[in-house]
N, C-alpha and C positions, 0 to 999 in steps of 0.2 A: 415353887411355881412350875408347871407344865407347861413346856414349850413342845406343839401340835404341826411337825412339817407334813407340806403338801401328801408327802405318797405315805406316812401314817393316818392321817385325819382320812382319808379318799377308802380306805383299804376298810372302811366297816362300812359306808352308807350306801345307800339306795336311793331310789326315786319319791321310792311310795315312803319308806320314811323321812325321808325332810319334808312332804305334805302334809305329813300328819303333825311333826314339831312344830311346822309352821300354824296348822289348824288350832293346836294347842295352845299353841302362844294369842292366836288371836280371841282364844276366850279368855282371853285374863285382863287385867283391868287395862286401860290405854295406856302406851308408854307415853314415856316424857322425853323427848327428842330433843337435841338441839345439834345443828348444823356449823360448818366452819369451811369455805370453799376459797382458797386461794389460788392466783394460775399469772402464770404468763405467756403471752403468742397463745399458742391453745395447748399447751399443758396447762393441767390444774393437781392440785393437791388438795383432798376430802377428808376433813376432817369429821365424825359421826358420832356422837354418843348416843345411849338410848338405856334408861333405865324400867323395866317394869317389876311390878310390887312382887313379888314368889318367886321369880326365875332371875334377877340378875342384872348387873350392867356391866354394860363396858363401853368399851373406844374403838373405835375402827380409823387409823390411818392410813390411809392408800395414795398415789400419785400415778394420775392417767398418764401416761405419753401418748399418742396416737404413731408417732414415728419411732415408735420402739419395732414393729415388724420390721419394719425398713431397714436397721441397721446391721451392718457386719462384724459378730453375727448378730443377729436379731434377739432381741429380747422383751419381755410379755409386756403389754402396753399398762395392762396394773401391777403395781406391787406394794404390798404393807402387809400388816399385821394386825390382829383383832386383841386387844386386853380385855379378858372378861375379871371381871369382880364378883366373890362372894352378897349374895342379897341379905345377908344376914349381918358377915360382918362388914362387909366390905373389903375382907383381905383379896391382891388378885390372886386367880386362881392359874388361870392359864396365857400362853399370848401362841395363838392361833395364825397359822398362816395364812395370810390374807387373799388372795389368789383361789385358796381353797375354800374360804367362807364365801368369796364372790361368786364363784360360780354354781355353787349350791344354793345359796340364797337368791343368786339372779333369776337363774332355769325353776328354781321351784317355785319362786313367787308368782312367774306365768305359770306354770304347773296349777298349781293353786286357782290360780284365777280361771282358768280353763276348766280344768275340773267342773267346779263351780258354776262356768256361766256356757261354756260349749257344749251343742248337742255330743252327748256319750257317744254315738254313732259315726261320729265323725272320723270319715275315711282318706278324706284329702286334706296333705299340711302344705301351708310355703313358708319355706323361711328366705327373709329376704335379708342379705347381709350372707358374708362367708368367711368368717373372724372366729376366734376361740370362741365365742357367748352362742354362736351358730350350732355350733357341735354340741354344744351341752344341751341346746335345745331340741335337737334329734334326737338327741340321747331320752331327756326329760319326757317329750311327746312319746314316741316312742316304749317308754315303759309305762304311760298314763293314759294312755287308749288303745284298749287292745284292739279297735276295729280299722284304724291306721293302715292303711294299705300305699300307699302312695305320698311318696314327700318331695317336694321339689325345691330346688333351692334356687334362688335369683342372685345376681351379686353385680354391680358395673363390671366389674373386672371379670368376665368369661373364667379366665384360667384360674382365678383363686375358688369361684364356686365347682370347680370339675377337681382341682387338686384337694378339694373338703369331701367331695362325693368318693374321692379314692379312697380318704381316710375312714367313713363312714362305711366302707363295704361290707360289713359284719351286720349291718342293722335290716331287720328281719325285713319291715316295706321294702317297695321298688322304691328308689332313690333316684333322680335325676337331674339336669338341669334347666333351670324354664328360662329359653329364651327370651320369651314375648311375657313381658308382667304384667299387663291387661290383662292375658289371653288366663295366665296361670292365677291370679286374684279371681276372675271370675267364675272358673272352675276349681277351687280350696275352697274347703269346710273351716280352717282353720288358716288364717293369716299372719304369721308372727315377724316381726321389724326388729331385727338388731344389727342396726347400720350407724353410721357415724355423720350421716346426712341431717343438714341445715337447713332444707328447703325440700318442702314436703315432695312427694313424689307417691306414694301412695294416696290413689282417686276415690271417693266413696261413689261413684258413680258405679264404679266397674264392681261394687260387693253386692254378690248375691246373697236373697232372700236365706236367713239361717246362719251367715258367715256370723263368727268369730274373731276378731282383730284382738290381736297383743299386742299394744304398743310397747319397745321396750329403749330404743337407739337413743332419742332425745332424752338427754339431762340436764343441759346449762336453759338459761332460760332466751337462749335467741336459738334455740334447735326443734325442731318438726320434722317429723318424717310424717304425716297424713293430712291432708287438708281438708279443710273444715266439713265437705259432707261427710266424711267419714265419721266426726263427732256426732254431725247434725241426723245424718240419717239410721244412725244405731244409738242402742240403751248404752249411755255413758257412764264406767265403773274406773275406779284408780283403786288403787294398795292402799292407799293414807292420804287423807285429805292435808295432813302435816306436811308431809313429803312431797305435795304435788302443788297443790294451790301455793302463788308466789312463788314457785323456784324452777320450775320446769314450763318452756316456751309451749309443749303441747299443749296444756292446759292454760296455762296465762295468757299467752296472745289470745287465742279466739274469746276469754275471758271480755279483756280489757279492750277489744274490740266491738264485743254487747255482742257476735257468736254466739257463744252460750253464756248462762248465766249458773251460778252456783248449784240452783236448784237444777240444772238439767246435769250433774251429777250425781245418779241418784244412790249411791254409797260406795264405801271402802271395804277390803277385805275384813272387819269387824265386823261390819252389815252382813256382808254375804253370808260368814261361816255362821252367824247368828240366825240367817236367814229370815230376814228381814226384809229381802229384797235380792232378786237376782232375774235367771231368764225368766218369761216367762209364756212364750209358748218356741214351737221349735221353727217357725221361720222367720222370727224376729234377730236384728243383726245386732250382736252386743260387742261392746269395744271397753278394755280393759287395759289401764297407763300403766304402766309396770314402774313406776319413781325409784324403787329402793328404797332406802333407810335406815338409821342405825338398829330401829328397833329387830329388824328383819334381822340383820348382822348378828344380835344376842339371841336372838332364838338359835340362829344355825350355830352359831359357836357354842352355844348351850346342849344342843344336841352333840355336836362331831365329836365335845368333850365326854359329856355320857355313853358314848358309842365305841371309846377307845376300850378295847376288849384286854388290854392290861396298861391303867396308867404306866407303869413302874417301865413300860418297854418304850414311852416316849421320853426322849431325852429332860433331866430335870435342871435347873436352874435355882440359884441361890436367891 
């Protein structure tokens, strides 16, 4: 078995290829998913499998901390490992760094969905939130719209989204800080949420005509980051109707509230790439839940493992 660390699995992929693994995976028959989420205080522990018929299964173990920045020294708030399995026989094959499957499968899954459902021309990003998932999403945006000129990033905390913009200083856009989140939502093409906020703060009031929303920060299901116009007043898409209905508060509260109703989600990344359903003209505002999932997890570890440009150079295990 192939054991996949962080800076070997990273050192072959791109943007535009994990889009396309991911696109790949989504024409193939639906995975079979099942979940396991344990926690205490607000750590949790995510448990993920996901099997699909031609490409594979596996396990995704991971354990949030949110107070892992915080610590002296600081350490990444996920960590696990991904086990994939042979589809054929079942032997496993590899166990993947988990850290590196999240963030590839995180940024590409909005990647993905953007693609998909944001006008191509889209020149203005915000990302709001200024965490490791932030970066990757400048990064992702950035090599999926070449028309990109302008990214701003929001964050509560001033000094972590100006200390992100330092790091980000290679990235071709103008890069900034947005003050005022009104003032910056209502001038973005493109709105992307990876915060750790429980209580919405993103207004559909303030999205104009055309915008693009990613939702991606909410996971447990008492967490929001948009409030209900945002649902109500754009085309409503998720990743996996699996992965989102009953387990994530963006979707389930307004749900269980009579908000919206199932039918005003009108598909998942299966639909899209089938296309069946996505934007459809360009100043219509579409909003897209970024849930995750195991199935997600076995496509990127499916690739990062096909991408290694000499198994025999990553360390092996008995």
């Amino acid at each position: 078995m192939i054991i996949v660390d962080f800076a070997t699995g990273e050192a072959n992929l791109t943007w535009t290829g994990i889009v396309e693994a991911l696109e790949a995976g989504h024409r193939r028959p639906r995975a079979e998913i099942g979940d396991l989420l344990l926690g205490s205080g607000e750590n949790r522990m995510l448990n993920r499998a996901a099997w699909i018929d031609g490409l594979g299964i596996a396990m995704k173990s991971v354990t949030v901390f949110a107070g892992n920045p915080r610590r002296d020294p600081p350490l990444p708030s996920v960590q696990g490992g991904v086990l994939l399995f042979d589809h054929e026989s079942g032997a496993p094959l590899a166990l993947v760094d988990g850290p590196l499957v999240t963030k590839w499968k995180t940024a590409g899954d909005s990647l993905l969905g953007a693609r998909r459902l944001a006008r191509p021309d889209a020149k203005r990003l915000l990302v709001c939130g200024a965490g490791t998932l932030a970066k990757s999403l400048i990064e992702a945006y950035s090599a999926g719209f070449e028309a990109l000129e302008d990214i701003r990033v929001w964050n509560r905390s001033q000094d972590r989204a100006e200390a992100l913009i330092e790091e980000m200083g290679g990235i071709g856009a103008r890069i900034s800080v947005a003050h005022d989140l009104e003032e910056a939502v209502r001038e973005s093409d493109i709105v992307s949420t990876a915060t750790m906020a429980s209580e919405p703060f993103l207004k559909g009031e303030w999205l104009a005509p055309g915008t693009h929303v990613d939702l991606i920060g909410a996971y447990r299901p008492d967490m929001r980051e948009a409030d209900d116009a945002v649902l109500t007043r754009g085309r409503l898409f998720v990743d996996s109707f699996e992965t989102t209905i009953g387990h994530i508060g963006e979707i389930e509260i307004p749900l269980r509230a009579g908000t919206i109703t199932r039918e005003t989600i009108l598909g998942d990344l299966n639909d899209i790439v089938a296309e069946t359903t996505g934007r459809q003209d360009k100043d219509e505002i579409t909003v897209f839940k970024n849930g995750g999932g195991a199935h997600l997890d076995l496509m990127t570890a499916r690739h990062i493992l096909d991408r290694l440009d000499e198994p025999s150079a990553a360390q092996s295990a008995g």
